[in-house]
N, C-alpha and C positions, 0 to 999 in steps of 0.2 A: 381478419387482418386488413389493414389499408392499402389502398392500391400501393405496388410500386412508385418507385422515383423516378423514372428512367431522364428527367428533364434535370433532376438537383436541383431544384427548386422547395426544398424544405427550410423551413423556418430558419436555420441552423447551419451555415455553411464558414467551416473555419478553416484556414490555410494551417503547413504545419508548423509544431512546436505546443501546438493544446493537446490537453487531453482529457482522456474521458474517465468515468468511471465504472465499469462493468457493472452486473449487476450479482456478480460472485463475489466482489470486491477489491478485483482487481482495476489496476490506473492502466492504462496501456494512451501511448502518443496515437493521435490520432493519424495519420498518415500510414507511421510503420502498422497498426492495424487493420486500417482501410487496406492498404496494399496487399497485405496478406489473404483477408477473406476476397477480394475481389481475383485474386490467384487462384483460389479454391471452387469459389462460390456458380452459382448459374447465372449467370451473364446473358443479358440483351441489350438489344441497340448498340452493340461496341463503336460502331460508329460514329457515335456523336459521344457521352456522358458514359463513361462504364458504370454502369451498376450492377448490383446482383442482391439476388436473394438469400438470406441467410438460413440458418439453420437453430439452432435452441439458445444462441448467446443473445443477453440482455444483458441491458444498459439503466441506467439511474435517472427516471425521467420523470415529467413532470409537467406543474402550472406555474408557469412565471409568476404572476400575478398574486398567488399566494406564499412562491417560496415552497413549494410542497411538492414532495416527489417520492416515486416507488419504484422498484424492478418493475422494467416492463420489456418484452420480447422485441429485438432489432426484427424489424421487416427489411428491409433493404440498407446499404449504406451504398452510399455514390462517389465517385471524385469527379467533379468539376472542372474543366478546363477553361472556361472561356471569360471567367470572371473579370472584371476591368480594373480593378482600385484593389490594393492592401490597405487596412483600416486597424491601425493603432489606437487603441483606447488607454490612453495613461491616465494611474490613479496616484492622486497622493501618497501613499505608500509607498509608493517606487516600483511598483508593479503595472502590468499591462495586460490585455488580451486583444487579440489579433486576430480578425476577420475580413469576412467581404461587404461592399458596398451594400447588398442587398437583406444580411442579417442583423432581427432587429433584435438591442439588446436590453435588458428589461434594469433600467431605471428607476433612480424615485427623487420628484423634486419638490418643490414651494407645494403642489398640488397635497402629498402627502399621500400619495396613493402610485404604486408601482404602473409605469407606461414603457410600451415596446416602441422603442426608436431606432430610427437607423443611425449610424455614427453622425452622420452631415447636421442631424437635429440636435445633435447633444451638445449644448453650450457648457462651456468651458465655467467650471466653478458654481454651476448653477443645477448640476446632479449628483446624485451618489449612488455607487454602485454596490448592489446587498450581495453579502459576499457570507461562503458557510465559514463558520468559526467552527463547527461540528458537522460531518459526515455520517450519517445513519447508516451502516449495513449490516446484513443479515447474517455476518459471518457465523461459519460453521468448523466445528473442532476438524479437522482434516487427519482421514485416517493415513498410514504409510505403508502399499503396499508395498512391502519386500521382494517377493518375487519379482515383479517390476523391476525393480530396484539394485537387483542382484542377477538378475538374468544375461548381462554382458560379463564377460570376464569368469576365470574360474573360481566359483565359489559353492560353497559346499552347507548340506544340513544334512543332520541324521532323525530328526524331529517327525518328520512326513516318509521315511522310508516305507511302513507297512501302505500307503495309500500308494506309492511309486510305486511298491513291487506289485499292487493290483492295476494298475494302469497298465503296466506292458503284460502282464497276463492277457487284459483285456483286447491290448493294442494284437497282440501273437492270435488271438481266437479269433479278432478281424479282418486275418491274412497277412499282415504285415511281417516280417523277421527281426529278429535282433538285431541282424548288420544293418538294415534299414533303417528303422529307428535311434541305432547309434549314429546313421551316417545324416540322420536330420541334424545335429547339430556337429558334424565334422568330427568325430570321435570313432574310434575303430569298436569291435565286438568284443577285443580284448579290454579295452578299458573301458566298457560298461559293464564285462563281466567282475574285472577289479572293483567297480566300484558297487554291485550285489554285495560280493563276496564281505567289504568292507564294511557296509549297510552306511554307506554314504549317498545324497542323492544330489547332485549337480542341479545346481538352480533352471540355468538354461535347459536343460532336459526337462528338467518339472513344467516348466511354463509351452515346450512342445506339446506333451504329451497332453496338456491339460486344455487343449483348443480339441479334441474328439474323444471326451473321456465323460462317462457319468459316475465316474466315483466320488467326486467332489471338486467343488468350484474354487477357482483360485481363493475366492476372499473365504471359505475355510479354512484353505491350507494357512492362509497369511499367519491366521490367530492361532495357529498349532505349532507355526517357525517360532523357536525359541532362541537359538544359537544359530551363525552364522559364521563360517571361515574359508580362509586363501586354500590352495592348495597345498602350499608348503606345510609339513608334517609339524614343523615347528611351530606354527602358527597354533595362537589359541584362539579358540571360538567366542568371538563377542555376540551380547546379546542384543537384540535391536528394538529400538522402543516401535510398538503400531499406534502411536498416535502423537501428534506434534502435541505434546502439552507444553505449561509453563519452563519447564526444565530445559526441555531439547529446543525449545527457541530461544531463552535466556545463551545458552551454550552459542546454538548455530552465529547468533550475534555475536558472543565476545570472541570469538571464533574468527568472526568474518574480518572483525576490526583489528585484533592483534594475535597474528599468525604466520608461521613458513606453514607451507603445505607441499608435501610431495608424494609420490607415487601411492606409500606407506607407511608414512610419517606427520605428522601434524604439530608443532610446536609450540611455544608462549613466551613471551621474556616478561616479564615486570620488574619493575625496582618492589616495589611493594611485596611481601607473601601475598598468596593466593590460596591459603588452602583448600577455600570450595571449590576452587577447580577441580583437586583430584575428587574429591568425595564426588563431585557432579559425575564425572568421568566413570566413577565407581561403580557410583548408583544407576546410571542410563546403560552402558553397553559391559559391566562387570571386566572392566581390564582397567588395570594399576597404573598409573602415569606414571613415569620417572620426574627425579627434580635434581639439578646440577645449579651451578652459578658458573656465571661470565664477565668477564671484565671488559668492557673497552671505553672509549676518549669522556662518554657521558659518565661512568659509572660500572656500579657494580648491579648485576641483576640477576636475577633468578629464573632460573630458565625449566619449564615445565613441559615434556615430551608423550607423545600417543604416538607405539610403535603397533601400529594395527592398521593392516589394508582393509577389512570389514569398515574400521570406523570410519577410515580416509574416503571410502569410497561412499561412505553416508552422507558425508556434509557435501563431498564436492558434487557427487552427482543430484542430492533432492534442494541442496541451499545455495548451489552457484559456487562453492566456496574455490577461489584461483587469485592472481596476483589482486590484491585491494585493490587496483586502480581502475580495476575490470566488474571489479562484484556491482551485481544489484540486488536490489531487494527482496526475495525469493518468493515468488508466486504464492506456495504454500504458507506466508505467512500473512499478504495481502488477502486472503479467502478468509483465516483467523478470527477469532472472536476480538473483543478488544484487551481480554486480558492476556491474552497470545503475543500479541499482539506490546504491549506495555512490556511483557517481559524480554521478548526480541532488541526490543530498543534501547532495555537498560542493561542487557548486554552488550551491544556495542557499545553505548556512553563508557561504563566499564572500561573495553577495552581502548576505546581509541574519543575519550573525549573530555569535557571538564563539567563539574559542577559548584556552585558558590550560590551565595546569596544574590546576587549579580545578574546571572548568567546559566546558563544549562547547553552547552553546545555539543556538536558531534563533526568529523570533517572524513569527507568521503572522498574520491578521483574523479568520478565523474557527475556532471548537470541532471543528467537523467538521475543520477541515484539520489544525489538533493532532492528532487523533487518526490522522486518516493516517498523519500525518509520524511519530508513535509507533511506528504499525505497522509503519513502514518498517525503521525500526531494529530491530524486533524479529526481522523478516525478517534483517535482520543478526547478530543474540544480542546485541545494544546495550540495558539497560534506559535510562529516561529519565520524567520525571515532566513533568506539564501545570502549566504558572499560569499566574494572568490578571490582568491589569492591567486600568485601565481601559480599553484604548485597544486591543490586544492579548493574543492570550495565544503563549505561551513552554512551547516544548518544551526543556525541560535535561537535562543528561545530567552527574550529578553525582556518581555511584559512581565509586570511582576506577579499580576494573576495567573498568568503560564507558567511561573518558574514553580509559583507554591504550587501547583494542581500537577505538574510534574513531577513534584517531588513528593506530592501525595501518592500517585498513581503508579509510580515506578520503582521496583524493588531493587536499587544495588546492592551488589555484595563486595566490591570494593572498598575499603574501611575508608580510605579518604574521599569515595563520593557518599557514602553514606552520613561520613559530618556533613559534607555540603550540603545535603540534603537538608539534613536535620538543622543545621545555620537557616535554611532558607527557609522554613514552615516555623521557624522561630521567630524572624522577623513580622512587624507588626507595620503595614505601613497607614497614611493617614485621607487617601483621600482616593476618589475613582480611576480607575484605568481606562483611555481610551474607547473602550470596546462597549462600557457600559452608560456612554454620552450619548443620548440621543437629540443630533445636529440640529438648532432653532430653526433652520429651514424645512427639515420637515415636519416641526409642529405647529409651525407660522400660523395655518389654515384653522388650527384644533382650537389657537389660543382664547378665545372668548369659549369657549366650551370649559375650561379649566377653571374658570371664577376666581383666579387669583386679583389680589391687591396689586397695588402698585410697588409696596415690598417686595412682595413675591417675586414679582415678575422681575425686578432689578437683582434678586439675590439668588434666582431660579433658571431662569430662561435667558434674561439677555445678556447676563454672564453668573458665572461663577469663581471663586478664588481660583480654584485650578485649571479652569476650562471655559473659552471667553467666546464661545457659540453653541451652547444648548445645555439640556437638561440631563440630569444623571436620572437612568431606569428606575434605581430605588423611589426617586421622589418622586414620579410618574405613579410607579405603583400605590405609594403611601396615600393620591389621592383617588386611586381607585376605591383602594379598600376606605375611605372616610365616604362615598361615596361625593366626593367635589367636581367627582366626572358626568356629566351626562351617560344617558347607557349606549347612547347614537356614537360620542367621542369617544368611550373606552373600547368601544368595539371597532374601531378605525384603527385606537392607535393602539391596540396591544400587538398588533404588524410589528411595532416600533421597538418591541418589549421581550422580541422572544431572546434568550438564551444563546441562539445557533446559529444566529446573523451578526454585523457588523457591518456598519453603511459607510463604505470609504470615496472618500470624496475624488470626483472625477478633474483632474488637472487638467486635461487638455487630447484632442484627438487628433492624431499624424494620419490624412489619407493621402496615398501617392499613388502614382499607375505602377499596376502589374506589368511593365515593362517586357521583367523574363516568364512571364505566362506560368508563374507558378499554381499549381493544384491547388483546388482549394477540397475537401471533403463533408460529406454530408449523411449524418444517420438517422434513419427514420423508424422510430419508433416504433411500437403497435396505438398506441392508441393516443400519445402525446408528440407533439413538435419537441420539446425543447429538451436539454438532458441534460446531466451533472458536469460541466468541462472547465476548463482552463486552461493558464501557466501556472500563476501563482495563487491568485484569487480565482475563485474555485463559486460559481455562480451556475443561473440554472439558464 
């Protein structure tokens, strides 16, 4: 590993409001992170720089210069106190990121070739800053352990009884008592003998017993729990799914987006039927929804009910699920592969969003959850812009290569977003997007390498009908493959050509003095300086 930070003097010092990208796959804001392991972490020099050493989290890091990065282990992260200047980098898009005087940021201008500069270098109109359109990670299916899960509050299995009744067998042959073992989790001798007698096994008991036991490890018991219930006699036993697949993330999402949620009740209204609800409902925890209609000023709707503390106590406690204006974006689904992941988000579109030929939006309560929901998509190769209403802000997805690869990649079950859909992978449009223009600035340097005419060059590079400063990728590539490239210039510029970038041009840079002595923070990788962060543009 490389030495400590203890000075913050890494490559990389950002004040808050960026963030980073773990290397589980989680976004976490850089501050509220930093803050957190430096609470936990081993600490030296507090006196000057807090830093500390971490422990197995990793982070999305990399080589500027290439654009290329991998999970690599955080050695230390720092907070910074003494930094002198806040440093605004404004991009044409409307977007920004926000550092210190002393972090240089990786550029690309006339040169054609990516350089690290400090903000004070960065001329105004005269760089552009390579930004991912795609996020790579290693996401993994995430199992759900239930005990965990089930272990506060009283809830019940009969699934693992014969392995509980050898636990306290075992726990009684190693001195302990009955009244002991019942009074580890506050329950008398008579109500574990009730609950023998019943061949019931109380979760929180199980997850005792199971920290000095060799009869079997939690995550056997996990995959043996079948059914799951309250205490009340009444109550039926739902089933719980052990692994977040496409279904129980599609749900957690519509879920999240259009819901009451209480104690032991979970609700839906739509105008629209919804019958996948219930079958979904069905199919994952085997309890029946109710379905009623309601009237009020908007309309008539249809209201779809989950009377089950097991299920309530599924979504709220593993997916955050509480008032919408509170929700984020559930850990468990940031870790997610990307089809987990696609189906989580056309769940909420679903419940709380629109789709058209136009447009593909979703509107959440909170900035931080924007930014999730952004991330999420980018984990997808989906770009998508932030705004805010008073009341709200709105994630859109308004490129038309985004809308159609959206609506390729994401399954509604919604009947009216599913026409949208289908409207929007119907249209045909006529000419490049944005994303696939690569800026005459930085092919300026390559141009006599390309061997074009003077046609060429007027119909190709120094404008085009749509686009009146640079070249579109495809024609880049089409003189690869004729071989009209030297091998010296095609291997410069396919930099230019990948897929997972987007070079957005740099507006203008706001530096002022850190007046209120705000924090700046700082994480050091193992074996690279720079790592995956931002606000909205998402750079290395």
């Amino acid at each position: 590993t490389r030495e400590p930070n203890p000075e913050g003097k890494g490559g990389v010092c950002l004040y808050p409001g960026n963030w980073v990208v773990l290397g589980n796959g989680e976004i976490r804001e850089i501050s509220e992170y930093a803050e957190e392991k430096l609470k936990a972490g081993e600490k030296f020099r507090p006196e000057s720089n807090l830093t500390c050493v971490l422990g197995e989290d990793s982070v999305l890091a990399g080589d500027p210069a290439k654009m290329v990065y991998g999970s690599e282990k955080i050695a230390t992260v720092s907070k910074v106190t003494e930094r002198e200047f806040i440093c605004t980098v404004k991009c044409e898009n409307g977007e920004s990121t926000v550092l210190t005087e002393n972090t240089r940021l990786p550029v690309v201008g006339e040169k054609g070739e990516v350089e690290l500069l400090l903000p004070k270098e960065i001329k105004e109109g005269k760089y552009y800053l390579p930004v991912f359109t795609t996020i790579s990670v290693d996401g993994a299916l995430q199992e759900i352990d239930i005990i965990d899960l089930y272990s506060k509050g009283d809830f019940y299995t009969r699934d693992v009884f014969d392995e509980f009744e050898k636990m306290i067998q075992e726990a009684i042959e190693n001195g302990e008592t009955l009244r002991g073992i019942a009074a580890k989790i506050g329950i008398s001798r008579q109500a574990l003998n009730w609950q023998r007698k019943n061949k019931l096994v109380k979760i929180s008991m199980l997850k005792e017993l199971l920290k000095n036991t060799k009869i079997a490890t939690q995550a056997e018991l996990n995959q043996k729990i079948a059914g799951i219930r309250p205490a009340s006699w009444s109550a039926k036993a739902a089933t719980v799914p052990k692994v977040c697949d496409e279904d129980t993330a599609y749900l957690a999402g519509f879920l999240q987006a259009e819901k009451c949620v209480g104690k032991a009740r979970l609700s839906v209204a739509q105008k629209e039927e919804i019958p996948f609800f219930g079958e979904l409902v069905q199919k994952l925890f085997k309890i029946k929804v109710r379905k009623g209609k309601t009237r009020n000023q908007y309309g008539e709707y249809n209201n779809y009910i989950i009377l089950s503390k097991t299920v309530t106590r599924f979504f709220t406690e593993l997916f955050g699920l509480k008032k919408s204006k509170e929700c984020r974006v559930p850990a468990i689904i940031q870790r997610s592969p990307e089809n987990i992941i696609a189906a989580y988000v056309s769940g909420y579109i679903d419940g709380d969003g629109s789709v058209s030929e136009k447009k593909i939006s979703l509107a959440v309560g909170m900035k931080e959850t924007a930014i999730e929901f952004k991330y999420l998509l980018h984990r997808l190769g989906i770009n998508s812009r932030i705004g805010e209403s008073p009341r709200v802000f709105v994630v859109n997805i308004s490129a038309r290569e985004d809308i159609r690869k959206a609506a390729q990649t994401m399954k509604f079950r919604v009947l009216g977003k599913k026409y949208g859909a289908e409207k929007a992978l119907a249209k045909e449009y006529s000419h490049n997007a944005r994303r696939n223009i690569v800026p005459a600035l930085l092919l300026r340097n390559f141009l006599k390498g390309f061997n074009l005419t003077t046609t060429e060059k007027k119909e190709h590079f120094y404008h085009t009908k749509y686009n009146k400063n640079g070249m579109s990728k495809t024609y880049v590539k089409q003189l690869m493959e004729s071989n009209r490239l030297t091998n010296e210039v095609a291997s410069k510029i396919s930099f230019f050509l990948r897929d997972d970038i987007e070079f957005v041009k740099i507006s203008g840079v706001e530096i002022i003095p850190n007046t209120s002595n705000i924090p700046a923070y700082d994480l050091t990788p193992e074996k690279s300086t720079y790592f995956v962060g931002g606000i909205n543009n998402f750079t290395l």
